[in-house]
N, C-alpha and C positions, 0 to 999 in steps of 0.2 A: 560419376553416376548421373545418369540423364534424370529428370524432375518425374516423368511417367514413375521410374523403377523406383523414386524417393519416396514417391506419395501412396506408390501401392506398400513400401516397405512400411509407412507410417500408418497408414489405416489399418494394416493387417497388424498391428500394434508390436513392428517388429523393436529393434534397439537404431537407431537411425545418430544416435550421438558422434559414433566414430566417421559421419559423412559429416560432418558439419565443424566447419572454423572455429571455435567460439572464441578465440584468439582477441578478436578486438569488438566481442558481443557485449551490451553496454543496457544498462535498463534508461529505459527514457523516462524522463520527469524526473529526475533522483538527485537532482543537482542540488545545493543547500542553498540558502541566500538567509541572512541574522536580521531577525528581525526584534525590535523593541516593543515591551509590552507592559503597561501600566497596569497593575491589580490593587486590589484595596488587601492591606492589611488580613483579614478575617479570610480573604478566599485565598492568598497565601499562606496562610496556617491550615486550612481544610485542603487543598495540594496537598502539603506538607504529609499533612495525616494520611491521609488515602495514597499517596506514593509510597509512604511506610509500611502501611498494612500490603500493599502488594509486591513490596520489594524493590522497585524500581524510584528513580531519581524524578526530581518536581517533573523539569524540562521531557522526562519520557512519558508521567502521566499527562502531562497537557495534550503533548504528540498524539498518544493514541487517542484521547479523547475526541482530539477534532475529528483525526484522520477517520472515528467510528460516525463523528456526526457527519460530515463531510460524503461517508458512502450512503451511510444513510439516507441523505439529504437527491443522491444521486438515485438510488432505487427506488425512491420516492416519486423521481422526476419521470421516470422511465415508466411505472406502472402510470402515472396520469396521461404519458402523452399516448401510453396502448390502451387506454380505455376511449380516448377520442373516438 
């Protein structure tokens, strides 16, 4: 399929999946690297708690937390440099 007839099948919001490899399709950034991290006592038992009450493990509440502060921190950055 030539990229013209791709792009019209994609805007026209057709199914465009069975034109596409996804064979060796890969998310970028995903890769893991272990890192060590010093907590006091009291904000490892407050982890603790709050990863209970949501069901999920210490290590995935930290996860999502940053990963919230982190976009946060990004849509933050984004609206300051559109108001320049």
């Amino acid at each position: 399929m030539k990229a013209n007839e791709f792009e019209k099948k994609f805007d026209e919001g057709d199914d465009i999946l069975d034109a596409l490899d996804l064979s060796k399709a890969r998310r970028t950034m995903q890769g893991q690297r272990r890192v060590n991290v010093d907590f006091p006592i009291w904000m490892i038992e407050s982890l603790d708690k709050e990863a209970s009450r949501v069901g999920v493990t210490r290590q995935s509440i930290i996860k999502i937390w940053l990963a919230e502060r982190l976009e946060e921190l990004t849509a933050n950055k984004v609206l300051l440099q559109r108001g320049r």
